[in-house]
Backbone of each chain as nested JSON, in Angstrom:
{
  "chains": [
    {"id": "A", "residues": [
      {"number": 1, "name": "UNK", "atoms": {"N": [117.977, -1.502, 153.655], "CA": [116.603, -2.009, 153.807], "C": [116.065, -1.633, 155.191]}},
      {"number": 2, "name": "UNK", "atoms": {"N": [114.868, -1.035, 155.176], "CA": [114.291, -0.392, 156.768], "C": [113.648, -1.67, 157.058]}},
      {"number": 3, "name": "UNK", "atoms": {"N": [113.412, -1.066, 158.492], "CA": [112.779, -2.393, 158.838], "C": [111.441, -2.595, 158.433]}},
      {"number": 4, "name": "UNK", "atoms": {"N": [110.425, -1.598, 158.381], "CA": [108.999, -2.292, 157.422], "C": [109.571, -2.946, 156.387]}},
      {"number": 5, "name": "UNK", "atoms": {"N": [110.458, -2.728, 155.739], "CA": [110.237, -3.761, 154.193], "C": [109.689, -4.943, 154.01]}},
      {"number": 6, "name": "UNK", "atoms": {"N": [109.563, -6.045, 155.424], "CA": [108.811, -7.346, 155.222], "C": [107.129, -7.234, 155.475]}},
      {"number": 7, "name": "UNK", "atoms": {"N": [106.786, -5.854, 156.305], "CA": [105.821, -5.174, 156.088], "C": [105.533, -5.023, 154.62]}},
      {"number": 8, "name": "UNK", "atoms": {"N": [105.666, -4.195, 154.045], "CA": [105.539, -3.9, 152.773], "C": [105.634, -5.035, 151.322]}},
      {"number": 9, "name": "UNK", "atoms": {"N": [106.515, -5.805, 151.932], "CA": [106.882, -6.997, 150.662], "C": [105.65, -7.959, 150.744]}},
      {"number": 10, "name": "UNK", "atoms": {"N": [105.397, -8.273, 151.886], "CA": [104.495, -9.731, 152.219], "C": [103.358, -9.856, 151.767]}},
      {"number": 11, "name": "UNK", "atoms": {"N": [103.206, -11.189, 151.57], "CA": [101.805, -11.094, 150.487], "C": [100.409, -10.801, 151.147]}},
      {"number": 12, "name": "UNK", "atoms": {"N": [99.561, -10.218, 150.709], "CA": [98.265, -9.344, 150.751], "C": [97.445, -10.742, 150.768]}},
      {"number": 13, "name": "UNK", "atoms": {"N": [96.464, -11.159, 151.885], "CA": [95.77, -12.379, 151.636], "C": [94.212, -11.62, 152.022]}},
      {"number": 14, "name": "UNK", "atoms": {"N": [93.117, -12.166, 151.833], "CA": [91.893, -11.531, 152.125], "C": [91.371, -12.426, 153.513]}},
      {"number": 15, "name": "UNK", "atoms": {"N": [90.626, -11.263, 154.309], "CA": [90.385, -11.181, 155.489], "C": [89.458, -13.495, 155.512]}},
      {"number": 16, "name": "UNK", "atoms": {"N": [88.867, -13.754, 154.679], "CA": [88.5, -14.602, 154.716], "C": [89.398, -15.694, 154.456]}},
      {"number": 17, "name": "UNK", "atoms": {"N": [90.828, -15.407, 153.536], "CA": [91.961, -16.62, 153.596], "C": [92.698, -16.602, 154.654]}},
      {"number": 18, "name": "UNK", "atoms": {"N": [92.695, -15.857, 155.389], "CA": [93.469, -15.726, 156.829], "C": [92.651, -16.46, 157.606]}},
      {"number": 19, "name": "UNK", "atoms": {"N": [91.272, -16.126, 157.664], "CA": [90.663, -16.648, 158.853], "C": [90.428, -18.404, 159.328]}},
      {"number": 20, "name": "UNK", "atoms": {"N": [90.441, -18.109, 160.952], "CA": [90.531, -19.775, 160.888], "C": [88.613, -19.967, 160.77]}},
      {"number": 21, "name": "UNK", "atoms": {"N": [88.445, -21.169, 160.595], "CA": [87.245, -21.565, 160.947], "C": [86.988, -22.147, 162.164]}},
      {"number": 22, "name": "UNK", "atoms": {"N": [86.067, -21.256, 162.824], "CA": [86.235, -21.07, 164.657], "C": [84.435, -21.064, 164.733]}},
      {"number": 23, "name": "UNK", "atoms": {"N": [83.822, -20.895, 165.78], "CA": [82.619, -21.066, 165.774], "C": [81.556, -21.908, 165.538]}},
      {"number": 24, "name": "UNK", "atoms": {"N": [80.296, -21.881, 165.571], "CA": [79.454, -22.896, 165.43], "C": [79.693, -23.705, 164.213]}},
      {"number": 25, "name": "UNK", "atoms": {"N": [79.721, -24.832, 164.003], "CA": [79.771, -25.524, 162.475], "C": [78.124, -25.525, 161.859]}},
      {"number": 26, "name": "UNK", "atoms": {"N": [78.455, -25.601, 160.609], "CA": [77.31, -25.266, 159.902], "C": [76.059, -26.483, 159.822]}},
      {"number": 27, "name": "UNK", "atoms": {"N": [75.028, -25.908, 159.625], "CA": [74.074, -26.678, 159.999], "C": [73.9, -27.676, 158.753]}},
      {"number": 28, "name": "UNK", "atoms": {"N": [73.506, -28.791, 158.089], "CA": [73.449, -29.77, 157.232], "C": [72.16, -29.437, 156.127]}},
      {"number": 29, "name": "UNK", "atoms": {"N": [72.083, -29.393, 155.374], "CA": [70.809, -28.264, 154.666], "C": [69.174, -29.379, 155.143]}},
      {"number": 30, "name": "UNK", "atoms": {"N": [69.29, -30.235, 155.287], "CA": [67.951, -30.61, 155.528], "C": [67.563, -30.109, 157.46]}},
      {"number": 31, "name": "UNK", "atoms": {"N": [68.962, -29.508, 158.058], "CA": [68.446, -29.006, 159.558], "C": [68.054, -27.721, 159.653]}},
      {"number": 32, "name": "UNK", "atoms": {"N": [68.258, -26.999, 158.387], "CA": [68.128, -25.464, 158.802], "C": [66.791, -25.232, 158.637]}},
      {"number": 33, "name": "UNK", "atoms": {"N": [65.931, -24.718, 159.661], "CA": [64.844, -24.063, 159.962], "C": [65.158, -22.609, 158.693]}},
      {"number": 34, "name": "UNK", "atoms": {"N": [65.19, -22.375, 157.424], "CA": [64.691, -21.544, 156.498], "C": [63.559, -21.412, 155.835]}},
      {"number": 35, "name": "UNK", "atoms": {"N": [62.459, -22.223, 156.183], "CA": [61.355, -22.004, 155.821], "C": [60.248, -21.49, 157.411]}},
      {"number": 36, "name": "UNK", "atoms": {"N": [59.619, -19.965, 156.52], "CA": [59.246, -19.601, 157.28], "C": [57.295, -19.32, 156.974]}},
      {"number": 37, "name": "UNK", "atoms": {"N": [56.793, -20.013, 158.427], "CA": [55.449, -19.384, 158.449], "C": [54.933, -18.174, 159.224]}},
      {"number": 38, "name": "UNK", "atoms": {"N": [54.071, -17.69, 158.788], "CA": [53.313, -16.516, 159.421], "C": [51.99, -16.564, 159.814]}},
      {"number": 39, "name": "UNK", "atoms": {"N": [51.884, -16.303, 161.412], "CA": [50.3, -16.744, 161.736], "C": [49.621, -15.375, 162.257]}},
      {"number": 40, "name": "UNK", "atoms": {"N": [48.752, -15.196, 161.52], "CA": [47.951, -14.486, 162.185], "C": [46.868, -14.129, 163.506]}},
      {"number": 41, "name": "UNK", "atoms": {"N": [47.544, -13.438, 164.559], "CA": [46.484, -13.666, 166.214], "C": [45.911, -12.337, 166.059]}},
      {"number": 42, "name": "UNK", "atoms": {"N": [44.714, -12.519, 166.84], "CA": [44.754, -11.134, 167.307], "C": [45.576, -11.063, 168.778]}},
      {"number": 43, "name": "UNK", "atoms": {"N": [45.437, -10.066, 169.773], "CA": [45.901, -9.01, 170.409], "C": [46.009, -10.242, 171.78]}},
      {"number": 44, "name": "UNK", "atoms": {"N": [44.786, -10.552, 172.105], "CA": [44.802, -11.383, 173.493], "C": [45.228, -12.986, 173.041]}},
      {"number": 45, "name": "UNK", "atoms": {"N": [45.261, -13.17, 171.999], "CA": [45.841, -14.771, 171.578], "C": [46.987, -14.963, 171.236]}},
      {"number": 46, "name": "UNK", "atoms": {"N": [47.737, -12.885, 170.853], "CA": [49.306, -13.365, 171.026], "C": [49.793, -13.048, 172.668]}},
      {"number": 47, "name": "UNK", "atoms": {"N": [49.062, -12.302, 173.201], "CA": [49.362, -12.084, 174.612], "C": [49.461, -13.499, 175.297]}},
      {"number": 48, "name": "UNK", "atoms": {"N": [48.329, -14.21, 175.274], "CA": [48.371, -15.321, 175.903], "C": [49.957, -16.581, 175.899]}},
      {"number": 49, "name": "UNK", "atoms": {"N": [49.943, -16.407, 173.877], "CA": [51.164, -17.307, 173.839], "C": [52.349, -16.748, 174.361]}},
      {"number": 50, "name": "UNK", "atoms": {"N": [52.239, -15.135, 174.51], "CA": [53.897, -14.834, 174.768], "C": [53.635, -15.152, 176.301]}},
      {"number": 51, "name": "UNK", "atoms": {"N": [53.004, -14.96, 177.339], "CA": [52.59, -15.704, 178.241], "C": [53.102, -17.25, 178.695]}},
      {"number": 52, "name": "UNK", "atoms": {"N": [52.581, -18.147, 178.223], "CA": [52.618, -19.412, 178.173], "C": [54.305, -19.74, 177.765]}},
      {"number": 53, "name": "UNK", "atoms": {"N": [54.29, -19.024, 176.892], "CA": [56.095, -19.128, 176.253], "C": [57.124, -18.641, 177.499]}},
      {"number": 54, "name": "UNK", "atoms": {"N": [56.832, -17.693, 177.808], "CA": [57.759, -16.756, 178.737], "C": [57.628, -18.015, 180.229]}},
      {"number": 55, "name": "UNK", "atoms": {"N": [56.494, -18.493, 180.813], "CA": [56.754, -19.721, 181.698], "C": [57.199, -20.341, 181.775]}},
      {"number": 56, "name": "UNK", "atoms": {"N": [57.403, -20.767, 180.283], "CA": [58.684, -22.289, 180.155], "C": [59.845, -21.621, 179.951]}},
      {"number": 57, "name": "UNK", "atoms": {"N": [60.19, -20.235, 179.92], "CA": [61.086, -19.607, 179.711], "C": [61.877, -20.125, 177.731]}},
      {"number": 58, "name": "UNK", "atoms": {"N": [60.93, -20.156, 177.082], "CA": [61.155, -20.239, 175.802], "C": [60.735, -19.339, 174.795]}},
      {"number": 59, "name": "UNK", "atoms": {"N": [61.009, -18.989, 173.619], "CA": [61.245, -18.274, 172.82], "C": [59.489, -18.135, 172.519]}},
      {"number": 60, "name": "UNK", "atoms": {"N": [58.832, -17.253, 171.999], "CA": [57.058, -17.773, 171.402], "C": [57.722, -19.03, 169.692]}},
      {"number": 61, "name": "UNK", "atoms": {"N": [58.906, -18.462, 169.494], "CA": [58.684, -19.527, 168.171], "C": [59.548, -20.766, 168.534]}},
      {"number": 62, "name": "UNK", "atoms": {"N": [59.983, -21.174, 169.322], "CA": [60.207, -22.368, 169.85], "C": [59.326, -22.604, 170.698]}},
      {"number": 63, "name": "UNK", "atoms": {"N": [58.623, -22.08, 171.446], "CA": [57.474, -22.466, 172.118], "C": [56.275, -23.246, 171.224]}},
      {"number": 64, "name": "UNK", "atoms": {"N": [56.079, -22.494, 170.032], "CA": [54.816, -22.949, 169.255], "C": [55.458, -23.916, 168.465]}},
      {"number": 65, "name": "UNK", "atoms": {"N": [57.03, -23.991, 168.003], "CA": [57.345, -25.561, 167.455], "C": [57.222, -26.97, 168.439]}},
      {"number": 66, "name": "UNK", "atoms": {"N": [57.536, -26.118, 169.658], "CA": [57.484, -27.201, 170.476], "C": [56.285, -28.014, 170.826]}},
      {"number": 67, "name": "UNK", "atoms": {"N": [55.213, -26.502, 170.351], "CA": [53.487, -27.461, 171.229], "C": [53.211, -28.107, 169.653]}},
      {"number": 68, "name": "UNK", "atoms": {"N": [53.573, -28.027, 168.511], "CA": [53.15, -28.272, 166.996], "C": [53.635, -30.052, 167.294]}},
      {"number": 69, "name": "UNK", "atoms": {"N": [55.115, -29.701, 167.969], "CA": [55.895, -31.402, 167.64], "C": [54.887, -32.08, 168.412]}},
      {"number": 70, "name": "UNK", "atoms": {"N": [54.675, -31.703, 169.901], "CA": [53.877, -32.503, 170.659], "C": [52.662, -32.955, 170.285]}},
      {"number": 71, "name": "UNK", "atoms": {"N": [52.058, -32.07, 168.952], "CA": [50.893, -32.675, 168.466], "C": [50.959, -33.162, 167.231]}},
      {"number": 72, "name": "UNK", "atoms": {"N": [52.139, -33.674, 166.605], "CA": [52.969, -34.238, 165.728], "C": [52.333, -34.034, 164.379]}},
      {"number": 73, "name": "UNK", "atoms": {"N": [52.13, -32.359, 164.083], "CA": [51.89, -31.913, 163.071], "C": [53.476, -31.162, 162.415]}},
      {"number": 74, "name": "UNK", "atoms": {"N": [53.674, -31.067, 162.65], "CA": [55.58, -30.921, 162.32], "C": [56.406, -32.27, 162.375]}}
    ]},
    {"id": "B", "residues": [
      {"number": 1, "name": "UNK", "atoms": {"N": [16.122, 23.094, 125.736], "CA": [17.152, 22.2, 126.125], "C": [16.79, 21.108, 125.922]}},
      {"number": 2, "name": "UNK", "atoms": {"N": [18.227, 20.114, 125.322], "CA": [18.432, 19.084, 125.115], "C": [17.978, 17.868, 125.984]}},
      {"number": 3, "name": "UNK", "atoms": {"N": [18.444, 16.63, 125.834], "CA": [18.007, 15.418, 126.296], "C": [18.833, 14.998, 127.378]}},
      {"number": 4, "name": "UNK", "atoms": {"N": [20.161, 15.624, 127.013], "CA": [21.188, 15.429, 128.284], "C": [21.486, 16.535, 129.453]}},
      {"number": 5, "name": "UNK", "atoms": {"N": [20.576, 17.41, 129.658], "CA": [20.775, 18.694, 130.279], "C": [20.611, 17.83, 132.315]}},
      {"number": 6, "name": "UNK", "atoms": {"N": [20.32, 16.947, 132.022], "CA": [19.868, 16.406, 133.487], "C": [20.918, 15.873, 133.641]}},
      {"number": 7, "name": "UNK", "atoms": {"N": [22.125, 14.921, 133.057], "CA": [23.09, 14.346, 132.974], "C": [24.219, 15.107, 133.145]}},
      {"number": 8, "name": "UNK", "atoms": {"N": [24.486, 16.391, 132.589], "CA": [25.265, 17.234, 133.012], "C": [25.027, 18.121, 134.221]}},
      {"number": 9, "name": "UNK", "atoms": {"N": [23.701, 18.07, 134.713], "CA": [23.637, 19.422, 135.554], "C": [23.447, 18.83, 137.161]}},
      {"number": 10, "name": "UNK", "atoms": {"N": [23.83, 17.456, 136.88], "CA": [23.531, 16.652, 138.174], "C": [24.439, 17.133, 139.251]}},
      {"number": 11, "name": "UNK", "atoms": {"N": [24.294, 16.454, 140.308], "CA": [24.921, 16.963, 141.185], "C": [25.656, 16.091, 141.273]}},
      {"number": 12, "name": "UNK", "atoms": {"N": [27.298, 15.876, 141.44], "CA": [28.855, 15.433, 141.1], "C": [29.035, 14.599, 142.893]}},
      {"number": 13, "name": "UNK", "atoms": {"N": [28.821, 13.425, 142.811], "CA": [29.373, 12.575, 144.119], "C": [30.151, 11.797, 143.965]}},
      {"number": 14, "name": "UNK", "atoms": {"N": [30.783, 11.656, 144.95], "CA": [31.917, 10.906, 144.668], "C": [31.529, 9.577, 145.024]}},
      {"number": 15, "name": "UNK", "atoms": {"N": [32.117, 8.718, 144.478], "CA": [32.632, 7.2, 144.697], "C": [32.167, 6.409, 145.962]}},
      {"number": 16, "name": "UNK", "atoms": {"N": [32.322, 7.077, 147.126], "CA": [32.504, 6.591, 148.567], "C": [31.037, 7.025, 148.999]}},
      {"number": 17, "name": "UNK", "atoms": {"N": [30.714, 8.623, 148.699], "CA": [29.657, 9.2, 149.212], "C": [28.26, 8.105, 148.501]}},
      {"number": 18, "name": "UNK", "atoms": {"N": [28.509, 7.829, 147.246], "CA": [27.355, 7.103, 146.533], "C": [27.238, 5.622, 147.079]}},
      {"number": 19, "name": "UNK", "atoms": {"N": [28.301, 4.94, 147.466], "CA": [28.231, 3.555, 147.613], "C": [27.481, 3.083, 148.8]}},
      {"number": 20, "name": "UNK", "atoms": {"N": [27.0, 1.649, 148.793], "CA": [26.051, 1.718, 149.945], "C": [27.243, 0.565, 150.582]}},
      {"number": 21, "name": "UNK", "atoms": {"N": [26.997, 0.324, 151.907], "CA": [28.127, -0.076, 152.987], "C": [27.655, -1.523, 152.929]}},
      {"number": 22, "name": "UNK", "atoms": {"N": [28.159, -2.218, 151.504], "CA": [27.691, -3.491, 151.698], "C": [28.959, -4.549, 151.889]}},
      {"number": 23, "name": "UNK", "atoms": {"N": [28.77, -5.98, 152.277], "CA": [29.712, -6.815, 152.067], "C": [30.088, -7.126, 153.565]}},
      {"number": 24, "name": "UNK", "atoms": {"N": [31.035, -7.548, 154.364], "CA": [31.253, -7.886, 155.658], "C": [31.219, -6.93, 156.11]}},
      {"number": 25, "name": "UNK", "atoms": {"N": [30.544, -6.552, 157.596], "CA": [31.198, -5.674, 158.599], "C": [32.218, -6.07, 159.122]}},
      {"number": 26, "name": "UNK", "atoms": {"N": [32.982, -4.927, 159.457], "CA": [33.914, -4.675, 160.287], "C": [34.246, -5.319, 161.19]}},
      {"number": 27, "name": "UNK", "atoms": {"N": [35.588, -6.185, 161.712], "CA": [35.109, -6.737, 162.705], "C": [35.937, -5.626, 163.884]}},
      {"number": 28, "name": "UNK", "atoms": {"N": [35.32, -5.721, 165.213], "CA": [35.589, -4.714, 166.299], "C": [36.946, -5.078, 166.11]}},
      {"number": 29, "name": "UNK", "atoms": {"N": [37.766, -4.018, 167.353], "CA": [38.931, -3.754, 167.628], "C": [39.697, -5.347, 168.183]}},
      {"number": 30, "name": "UNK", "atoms": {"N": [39.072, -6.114, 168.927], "CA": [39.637, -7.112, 169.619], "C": [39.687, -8.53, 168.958]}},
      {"number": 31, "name": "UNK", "atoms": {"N": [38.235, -8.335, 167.973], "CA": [38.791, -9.589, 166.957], "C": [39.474, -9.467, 165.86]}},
      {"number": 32, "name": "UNK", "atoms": {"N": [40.518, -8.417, 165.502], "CA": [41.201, -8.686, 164.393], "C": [42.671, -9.057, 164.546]}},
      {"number": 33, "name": "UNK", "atoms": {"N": [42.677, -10.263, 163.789], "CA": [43.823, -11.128, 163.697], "C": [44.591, -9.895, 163.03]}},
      {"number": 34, "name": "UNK", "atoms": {"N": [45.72, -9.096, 163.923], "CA": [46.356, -7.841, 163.49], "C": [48.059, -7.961, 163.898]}},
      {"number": 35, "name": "UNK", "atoms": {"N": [47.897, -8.997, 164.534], "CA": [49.501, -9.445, 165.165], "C": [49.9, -10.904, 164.584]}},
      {"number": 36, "name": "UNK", "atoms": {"N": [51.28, -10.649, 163.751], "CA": [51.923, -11.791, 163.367], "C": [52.747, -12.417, 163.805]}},
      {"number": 37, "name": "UNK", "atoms": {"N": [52.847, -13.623, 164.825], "CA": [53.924, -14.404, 164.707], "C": [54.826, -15.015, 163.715]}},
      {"number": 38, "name": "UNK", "atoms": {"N": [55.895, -15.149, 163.255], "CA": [56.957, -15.977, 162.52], "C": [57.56, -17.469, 162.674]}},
      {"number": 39, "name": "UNK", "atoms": {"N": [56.856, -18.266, 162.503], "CA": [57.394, -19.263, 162.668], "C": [58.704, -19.91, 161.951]}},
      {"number": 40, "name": "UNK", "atoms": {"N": [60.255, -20.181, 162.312], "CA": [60.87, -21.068, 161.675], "C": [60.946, -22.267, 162.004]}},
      {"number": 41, "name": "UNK", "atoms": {"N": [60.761, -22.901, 160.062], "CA": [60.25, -24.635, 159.996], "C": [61.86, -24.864, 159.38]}},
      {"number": 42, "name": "UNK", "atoms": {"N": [61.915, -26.145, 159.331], "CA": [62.631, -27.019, 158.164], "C": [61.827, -27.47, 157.574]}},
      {"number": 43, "name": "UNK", "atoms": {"N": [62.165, -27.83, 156.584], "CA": [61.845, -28.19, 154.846], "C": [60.947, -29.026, 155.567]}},
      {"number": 44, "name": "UNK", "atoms": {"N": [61.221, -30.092, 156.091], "CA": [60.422, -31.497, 156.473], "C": [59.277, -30.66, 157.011]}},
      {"number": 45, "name": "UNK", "atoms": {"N": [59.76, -29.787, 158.308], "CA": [58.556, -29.435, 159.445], "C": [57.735, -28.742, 158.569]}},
      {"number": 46, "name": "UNK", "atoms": {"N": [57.959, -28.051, 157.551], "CA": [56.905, -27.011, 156.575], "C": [56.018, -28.381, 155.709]}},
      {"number": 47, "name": "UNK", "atoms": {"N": [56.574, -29.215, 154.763], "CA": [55.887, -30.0, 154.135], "C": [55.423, -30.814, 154.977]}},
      {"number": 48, "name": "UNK", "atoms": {"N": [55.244, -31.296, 156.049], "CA": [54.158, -32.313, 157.137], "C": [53.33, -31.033, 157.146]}},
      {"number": 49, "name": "UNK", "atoms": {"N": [53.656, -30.52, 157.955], "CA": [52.599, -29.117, 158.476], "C": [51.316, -28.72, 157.526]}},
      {"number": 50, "name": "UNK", "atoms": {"N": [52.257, -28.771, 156.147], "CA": [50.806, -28.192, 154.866], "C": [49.982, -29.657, 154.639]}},
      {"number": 51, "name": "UNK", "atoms": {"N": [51.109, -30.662, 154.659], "CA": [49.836, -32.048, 154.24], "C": [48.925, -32.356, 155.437]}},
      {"number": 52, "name": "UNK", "atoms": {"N": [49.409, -31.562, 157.028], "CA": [48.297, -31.835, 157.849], "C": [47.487, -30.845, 157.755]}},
      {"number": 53, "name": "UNK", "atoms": {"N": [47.559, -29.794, 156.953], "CA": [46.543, -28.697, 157.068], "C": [45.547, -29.199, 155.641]}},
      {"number": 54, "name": "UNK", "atoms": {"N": [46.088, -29.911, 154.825], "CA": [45.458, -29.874, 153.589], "C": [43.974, -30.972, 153.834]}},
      {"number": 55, "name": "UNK", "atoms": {"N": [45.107, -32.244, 155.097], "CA": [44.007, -32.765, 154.664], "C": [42.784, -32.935, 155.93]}},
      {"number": 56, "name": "UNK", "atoms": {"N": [42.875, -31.565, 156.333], "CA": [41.734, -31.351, 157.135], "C": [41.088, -30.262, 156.17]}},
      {"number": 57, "name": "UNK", "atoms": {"N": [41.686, -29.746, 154.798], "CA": [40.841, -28.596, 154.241], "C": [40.896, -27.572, 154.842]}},
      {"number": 58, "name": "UNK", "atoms": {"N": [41.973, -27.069, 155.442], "CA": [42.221, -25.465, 156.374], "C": [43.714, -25.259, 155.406]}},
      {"number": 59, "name": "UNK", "atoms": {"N": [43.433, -23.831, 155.905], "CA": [45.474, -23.197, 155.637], "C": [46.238, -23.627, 156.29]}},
      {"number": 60, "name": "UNK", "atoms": {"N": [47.41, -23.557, 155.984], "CA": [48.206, -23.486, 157.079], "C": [47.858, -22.288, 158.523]}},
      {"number": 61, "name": "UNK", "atoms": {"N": [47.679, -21.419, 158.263], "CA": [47.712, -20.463, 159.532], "C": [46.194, -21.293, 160.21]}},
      {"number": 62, "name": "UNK", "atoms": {"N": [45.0, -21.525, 159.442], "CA": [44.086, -21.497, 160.139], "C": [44.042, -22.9, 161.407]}},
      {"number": 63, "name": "UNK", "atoms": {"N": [45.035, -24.115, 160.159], "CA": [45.416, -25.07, 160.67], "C": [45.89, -25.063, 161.928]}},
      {"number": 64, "name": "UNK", "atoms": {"N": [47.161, -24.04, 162.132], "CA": [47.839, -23.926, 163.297], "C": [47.411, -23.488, 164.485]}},
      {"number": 65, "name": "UNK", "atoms": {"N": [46.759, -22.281, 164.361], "CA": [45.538, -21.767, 164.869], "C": [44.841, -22.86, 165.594]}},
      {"number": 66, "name": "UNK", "atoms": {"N": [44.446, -23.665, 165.071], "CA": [43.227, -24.486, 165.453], "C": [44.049, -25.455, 166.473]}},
      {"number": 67, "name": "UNK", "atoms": {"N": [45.294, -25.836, 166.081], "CA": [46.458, -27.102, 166.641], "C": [46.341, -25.747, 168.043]}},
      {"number": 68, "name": "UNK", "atoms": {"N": [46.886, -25.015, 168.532], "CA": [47.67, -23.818, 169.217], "C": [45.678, -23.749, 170.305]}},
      {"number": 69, "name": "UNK", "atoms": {"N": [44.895, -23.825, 169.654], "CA": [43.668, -23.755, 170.071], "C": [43.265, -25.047, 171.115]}},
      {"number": 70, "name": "UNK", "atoms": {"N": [43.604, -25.665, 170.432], "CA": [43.367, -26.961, 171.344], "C": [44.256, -27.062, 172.549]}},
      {"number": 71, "name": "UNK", "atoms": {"N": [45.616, -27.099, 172.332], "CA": [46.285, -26.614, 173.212], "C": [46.192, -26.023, 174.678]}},
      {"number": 72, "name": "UNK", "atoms": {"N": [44.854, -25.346, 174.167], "CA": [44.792, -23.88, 175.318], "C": [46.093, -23.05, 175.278]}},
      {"number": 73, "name": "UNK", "atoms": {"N": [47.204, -22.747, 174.271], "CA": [48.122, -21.894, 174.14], "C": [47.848, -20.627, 174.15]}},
      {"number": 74, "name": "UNK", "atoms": {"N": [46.579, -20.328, 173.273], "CA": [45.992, -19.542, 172.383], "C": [44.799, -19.162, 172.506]}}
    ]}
  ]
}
C-alpha cells in the first residue's frame, strides 16, 4: 500500500459540507433591505446629494434612508 | 385619366417629415430627470414609504423627491 492510498480512499465531501460557517450571520428576512426603489434626479440634484452624502461621509443610499427615517416616511 | 391619378402620383413623405411637432416640448438639457439613484428598503421601509406617498396622491419617486426637497438635500 503507497502512501497516497488514504489520499485516494477518503471520502469525497462537497466544498459546502466541509465548510465551517464563519462570517457575517444572516440577516432575519423582515431586516433585509431587498426591496428596491428608483428615483429619478436630474444632473445638479444628484450632484448636490452625492455632495451632502460624501460630508457625512455616507453612502448617497444610506444617506437618503437616513434623511427619509428623519422625516419618518420609512 | 382616372379618379385616382392624384393619389398615386403624389409626392411620397414620410411619417416624421409630415407630422406637426405637437404634444410637450422638450425639456432642456438641465431639467431632465436622466440620473437614477437606487434606493435599498425593507419590506416595512417600502410599504410605509408607498402609504406615505399614496396618501398625499404622488408616486413614490415624486414623493421622495419632494421629502429629499424639503430637506434641502436635493
Amino acid at each position: 500500500m503507497n502512501k497516497f492510498a488514504n489520499v485516494i480512499t477518503r471520502e469525497i465531501k462537497t466544498h459546502t459540507a466541509i465548510q465551517k460557517r464563519g462570517g457575517r450571520p444572516k440577516k432575519n428576512e423582515s431586516e433585509k433591505r431587498d426591496q428596491k426603489i428608483t428615483i429619478a434626479l436630474t444632473k445638479d440634484e444628484k450632484r448636490k446629494l452625492e455632495e451632502m452624502a460624501e460630508e457625512e461621509g455616507l453612502s448617497v443610499g444610506v444617506f437618503v434612508r437616513k434623511t427619509l427615517k428623519q422625516q419618518e416616511v420609512i
